[in-house]
N, C-alpha and C positions, 0 to 999 in steps of 0.2 A: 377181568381182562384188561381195564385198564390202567391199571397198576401193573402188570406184568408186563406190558409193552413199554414199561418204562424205564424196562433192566438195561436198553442200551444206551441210554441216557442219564441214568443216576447211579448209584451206589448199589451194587446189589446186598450189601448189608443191612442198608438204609430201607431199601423195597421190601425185604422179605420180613423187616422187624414193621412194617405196617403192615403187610399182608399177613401176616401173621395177630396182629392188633385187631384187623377186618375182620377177618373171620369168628375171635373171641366177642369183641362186639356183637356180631351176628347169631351168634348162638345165643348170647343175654339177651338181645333186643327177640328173638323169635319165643325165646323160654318165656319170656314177659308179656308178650304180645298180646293186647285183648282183640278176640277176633271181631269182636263190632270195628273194628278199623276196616276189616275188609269189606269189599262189596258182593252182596248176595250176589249167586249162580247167574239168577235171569237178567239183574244188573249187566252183569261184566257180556253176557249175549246179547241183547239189547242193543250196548253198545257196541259189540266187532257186527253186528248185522246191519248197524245203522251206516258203521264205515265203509260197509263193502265185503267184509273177512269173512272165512271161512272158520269153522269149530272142530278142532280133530280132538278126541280126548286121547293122551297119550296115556301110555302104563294103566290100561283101565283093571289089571286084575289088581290093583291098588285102591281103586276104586267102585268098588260094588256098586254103592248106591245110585252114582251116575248112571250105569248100565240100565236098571231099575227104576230111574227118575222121568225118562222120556223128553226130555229136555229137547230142544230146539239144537242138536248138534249135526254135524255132515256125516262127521263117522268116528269110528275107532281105531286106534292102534290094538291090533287083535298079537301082535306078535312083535318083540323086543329083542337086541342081544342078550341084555339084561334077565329079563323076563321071559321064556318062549313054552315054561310048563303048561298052559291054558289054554294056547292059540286056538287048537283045534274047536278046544269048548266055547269058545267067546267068537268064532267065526259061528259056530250052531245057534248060539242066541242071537248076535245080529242078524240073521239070516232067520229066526222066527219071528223079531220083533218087525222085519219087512215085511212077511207072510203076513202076521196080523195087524199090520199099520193103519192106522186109522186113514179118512177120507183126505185129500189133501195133503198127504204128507210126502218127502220126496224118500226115498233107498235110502237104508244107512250106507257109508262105504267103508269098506274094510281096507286097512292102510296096515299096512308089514314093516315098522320103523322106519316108517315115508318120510320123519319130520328133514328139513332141509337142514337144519343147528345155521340160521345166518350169522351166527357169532362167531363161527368156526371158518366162514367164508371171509369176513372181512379182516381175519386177522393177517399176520404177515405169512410167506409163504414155510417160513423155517418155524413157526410156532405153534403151527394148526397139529390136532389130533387129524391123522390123514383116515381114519376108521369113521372119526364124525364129520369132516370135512366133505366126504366121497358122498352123503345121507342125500338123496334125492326120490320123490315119488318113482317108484315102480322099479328100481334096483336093488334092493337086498334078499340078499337067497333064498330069504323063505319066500317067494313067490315061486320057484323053481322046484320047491321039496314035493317031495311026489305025494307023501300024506297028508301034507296040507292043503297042495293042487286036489285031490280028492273033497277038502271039504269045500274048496271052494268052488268046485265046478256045481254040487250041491246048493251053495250060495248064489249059484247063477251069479260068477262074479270072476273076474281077471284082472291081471296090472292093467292090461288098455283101458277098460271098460270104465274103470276107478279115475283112472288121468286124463279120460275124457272126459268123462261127469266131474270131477272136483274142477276141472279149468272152465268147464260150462258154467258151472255153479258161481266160480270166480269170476267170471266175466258181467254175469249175471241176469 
């Protein structure tokens, strides 16, 4: 993003032949990458809990083993533009993995392409994706879809019920 905000200020021949540079680096440096650089799961929770943060797993039908791992998260992204084949089935496992929640534990929450994209907010107003810009807790239509509203009333779970727990949660 910010190399693109700099098309009205430089060259746009000049920007796009490094944006273009960026991204081929980025695919070498990732192809390369030894993952001992990153920081284990519990690492990187540790720290957003130590800050304050809250833990959504986004696109979890990408990720199995999180679903599976029990992890210290707030909840799920159970449904995606991108993504929306699974919803129904990953709102039934969040929704068993609360039934049998162990002692002390809080609700998973099920989040419908909740993430806010703040990078899509700060950019300028003629340059935002207005599809990722609009992304806010408790707005996208699948809270609305009738088949889905069926699993989540199952879930004993609604957009309020979710944006009132995740701001609780945030407040702390």
């Amino acid at each position: 993003n910010f190399f693109e905000n700099l098309k009205d200020d430089y060259d746009e021949l000049l920007l796009n032949r490094a944006l273009n540079f960026i991204k081929e680096m980025k695919r070498i440096v990732k192809e390369n990458f030894a993952l001992d650089y990153f920081y284990k799961t519990e690492e990187i929770i540790e720290e957003v809990r130590g800050l304050g943060g809250g833990i959504v797993v986004p696109h979890p039908e990408q990720f199995w083993p999180i679903l599976l791992a029990e992890y210290d998260v707030d909840g799920y992204e159970v449904w995606n533009p991108q993504s929306r084949e699974f919803t129904e089935f990953l709102i039934n496992v969040v929704n068993k993995q609360n039934k049998q929640k162990r002692f002390n534990k809080k609700d998973l929450l099920i989040f419908m392409g909740d993430d806010c994209h703040m990078g899509e907010k700060v950019k300028d107003s003629n340059k935002r994706k207005p599809e990722k810009y609009k992304r806010e807790i408790g707005v996208q239509e699948a809270w609305d879809d009738l088949t889905i509203r069926k699993s989540l009333i199952f879930a004993n779970t609604d957009r309020s019920s979710v944006i009132d727990e995740y701001t609780a949660r945030l407040k702390g």
